[in-house]
N, C-alpha and C positions, 0 to 999 in steps of 0.2 A: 580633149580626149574623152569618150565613151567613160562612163562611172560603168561598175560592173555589174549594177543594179540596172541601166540602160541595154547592157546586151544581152543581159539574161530577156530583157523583154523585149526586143528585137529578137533573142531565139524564137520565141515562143510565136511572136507573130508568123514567123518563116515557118515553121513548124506547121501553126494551122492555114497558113495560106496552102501550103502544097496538100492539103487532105483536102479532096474532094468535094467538093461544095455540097451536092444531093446528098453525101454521108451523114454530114453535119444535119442538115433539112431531116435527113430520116430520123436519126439519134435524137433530135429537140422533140420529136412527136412520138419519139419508145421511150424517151424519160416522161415524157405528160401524160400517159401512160400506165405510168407507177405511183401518179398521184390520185386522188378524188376530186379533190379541188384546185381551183385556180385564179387566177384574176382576168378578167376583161379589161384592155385599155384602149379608148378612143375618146371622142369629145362629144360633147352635146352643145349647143349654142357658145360656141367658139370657149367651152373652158372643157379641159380635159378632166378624165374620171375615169378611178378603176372601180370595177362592179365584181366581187365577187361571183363564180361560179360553179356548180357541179360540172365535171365533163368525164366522157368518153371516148374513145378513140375509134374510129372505125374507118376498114380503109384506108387509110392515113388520113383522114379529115377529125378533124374536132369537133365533136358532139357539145355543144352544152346546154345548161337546166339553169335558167333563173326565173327569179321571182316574177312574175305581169308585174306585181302595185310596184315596183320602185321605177316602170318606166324605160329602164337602162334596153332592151331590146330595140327600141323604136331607135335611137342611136348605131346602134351595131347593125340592124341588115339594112343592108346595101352599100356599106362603107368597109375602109380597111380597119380589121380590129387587128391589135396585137394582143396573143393571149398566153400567159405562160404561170408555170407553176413550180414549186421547188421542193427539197427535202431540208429545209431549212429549221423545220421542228420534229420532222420524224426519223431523220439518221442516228444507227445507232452510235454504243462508243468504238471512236478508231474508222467510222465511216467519214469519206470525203462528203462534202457538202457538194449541191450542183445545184443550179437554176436552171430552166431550159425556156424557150418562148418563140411561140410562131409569128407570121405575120402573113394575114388573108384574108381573102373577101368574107364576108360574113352575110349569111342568108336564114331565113325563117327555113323550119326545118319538121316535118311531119314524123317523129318517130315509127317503128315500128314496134308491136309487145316487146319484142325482145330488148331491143333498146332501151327501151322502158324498163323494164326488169333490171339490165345492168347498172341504171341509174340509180337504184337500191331505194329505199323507201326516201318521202321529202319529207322536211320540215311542215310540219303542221301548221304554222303561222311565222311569218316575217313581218318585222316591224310594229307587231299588234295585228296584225291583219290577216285571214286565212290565205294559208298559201297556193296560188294558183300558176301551176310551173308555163313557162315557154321554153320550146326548144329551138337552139340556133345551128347551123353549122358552117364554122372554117374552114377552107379547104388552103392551105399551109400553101407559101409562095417561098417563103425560104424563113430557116429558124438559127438561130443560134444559142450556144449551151456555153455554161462557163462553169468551173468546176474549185475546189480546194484539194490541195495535198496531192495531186496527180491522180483522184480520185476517178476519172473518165480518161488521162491520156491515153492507160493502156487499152482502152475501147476501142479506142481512135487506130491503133494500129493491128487491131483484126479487122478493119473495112475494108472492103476491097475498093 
C-alpha cells in the first residue's frame, strides 16, 4: 500500500504533467530573468564542468558574458549547454526558494550596445588576469523549475 508521503508525490507529479509543457519552458526563462547570474553546464574533454555566468534574457534566449582566459566558451558553442540559475541566496524572509534551468543549443553571440549595457559593468580581472568578456547565446529547447513552499505553484495556475 502507497506511504502518504508516496501520494503526495504522485500528486504533484500529475499536477505538473497536465501544465503545459511551453508554460513551464517560458516560467524557467522569466525566473533566469530575475537573476544576474548563473551557471553553465556541459563537458569538455569527456569530464563535465559548471562555468559560471553573467546573463540576460532576450527574446526568450539566453544571453550570456564569461570570461575568454578560463576557456569554458570553446566547450559551449556548438553543443547543448544546460544553463540555470536560482534565488537560493537572495530570497527574502517567508519567500519560497526556486531553481529554474534551460536546455539549448549554444552559439557565439555578437552583442548589440544595448546588450552590453544590460550586461552592467564586468569584472576587471578573473583569475588574476584582465578580463576579456565573450558573449554566448541559448536558445531554450525546454526548461524546468522546481520550487519550496508552493512558492511558484500558484504561478503555474495563471498560465494559460
Amino acid at each position: 500500500m502507497p506511504t502518504a508521503d508516496r501520494l503526495a508525490v504522485d500528486h504533484l507529479a500529475v499536477a505538473r504533467s497536465a501544465v503545459d509543457r511551453s508554460a513551464v519552458d517560458r516560467l524557467a526563462v522569466d525566473l533566469l530573468a530575475r537573476a544576474d547570474h548563473g551557471r553553465a553546464v556541459t563537458s569538455m574533454r569527456a569530464l563535465p564542468f559548471i562555468a559560471l555566468a553573467r546573463h540576460i534574457v532576450v527574446d526568450g534566449r539566453v544571453l550570456l558574458r564569461m570570461p575568454r582566459n578560463c576557456g569554458y566558451h570553446r566547450a559551449c558553442v556548438g553543443g547543448v549547454v544546460a544553463y540555470g540559475a536560482d534565488n537560493l541566496s537572495s530570497a527574502g524572509p517567508g519567500e519560497g526558494l526556486w531553481s529554474a534551468q534551460v536546455v539549448g543549443e549554444c552559439t557565439a553571440h555578437d552583442p548589440t550596445p544595448a546588450e552590453i549595457a544590460r550586461f552592467g559593468p564586468a569584472p576587471r580581472r578573473v583569475d588574476g588576469e584582465p578580463y576579456e568578456p565573450v558573449y554566448l547565446s541559448i536558445d531554450p529547447r525546454f526548461g524546468t523549475v522546481h520550487s519550496t513552499d508552493d512558492g511558484l505553484e500558484s504561478h503555474f495556475e495563471h498560465i494559460p
